[in-house]
N, C-alpha and C positions, 0 to 999 in steps of 0.2 A: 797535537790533536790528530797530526797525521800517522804515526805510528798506532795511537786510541783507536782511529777508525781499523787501520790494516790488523788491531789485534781482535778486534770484535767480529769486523766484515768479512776478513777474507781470510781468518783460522781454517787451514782442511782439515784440521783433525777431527776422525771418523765419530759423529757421535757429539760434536758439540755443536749446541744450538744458541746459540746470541741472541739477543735483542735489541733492537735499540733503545730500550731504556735503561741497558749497562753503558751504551758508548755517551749517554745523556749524564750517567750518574757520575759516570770517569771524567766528562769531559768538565761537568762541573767544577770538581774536586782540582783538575787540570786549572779552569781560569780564577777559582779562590786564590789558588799559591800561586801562581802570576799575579793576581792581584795586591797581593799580602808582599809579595818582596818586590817587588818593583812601587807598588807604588806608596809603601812606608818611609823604607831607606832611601830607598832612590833623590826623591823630590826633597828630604830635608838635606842632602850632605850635595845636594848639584853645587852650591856656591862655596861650599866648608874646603879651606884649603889642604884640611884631612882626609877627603876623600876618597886618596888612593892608599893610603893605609886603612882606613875601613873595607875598602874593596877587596887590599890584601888579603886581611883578616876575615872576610868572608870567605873569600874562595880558598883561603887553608882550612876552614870551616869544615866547609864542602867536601873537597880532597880528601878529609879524615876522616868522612861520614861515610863516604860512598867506598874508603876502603875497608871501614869496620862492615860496613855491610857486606862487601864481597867477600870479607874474611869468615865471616859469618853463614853466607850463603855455602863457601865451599867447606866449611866446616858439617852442615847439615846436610851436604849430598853427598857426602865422605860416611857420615853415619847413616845414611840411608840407604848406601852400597854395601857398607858392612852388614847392616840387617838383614836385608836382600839375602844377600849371601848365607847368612847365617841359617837365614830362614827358609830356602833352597838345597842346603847341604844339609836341615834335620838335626843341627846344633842347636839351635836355639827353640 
């Protein structure tokens, strides 16, 4: 929530206006999925002596989501450099 605020409150980029009913809708969205993964998994596997292999298995989950997405991301700013370019040098 704290990063939610610092992205909505205190952006200086020239020209953007916020409101607080982005940092309300973010921050929503922010305590669903806290709520959905803490408190589904969490409270049934506390006594399961499996545990820590669910754990595992979640946070390699994780690990491979957040790297497809930054494969992803620097894939899409790679093509977005080359456009750029393209479309500054009168090629495209």
């Amino acid at each position: 929530m704290g990063f939610n605020a610092l992205g909505v409150f205190a952006d200086g980029t020239a020209g953007a206006e916020h409101s607080a009913g982005e940092f309300f809708v973010i921050g929503g969205v922010i305590l669903v999925s806290c709520a959905l993964v803490l408190g589904v998994p969490v409270p049934r596997r506390l006594g399961d002596p499996r545990a820590g292999r669910v754990a595992l298995v979640l946070a390699v989950i994780a690990a491979l989501t957040s790297v497809a997405l930054g494969a992803l991301s620097a894939l899409g700013y790679v093509a977005i450099y080359v456009l750029d370019w393209l479309a500054t040098n009168g090629i495209a």
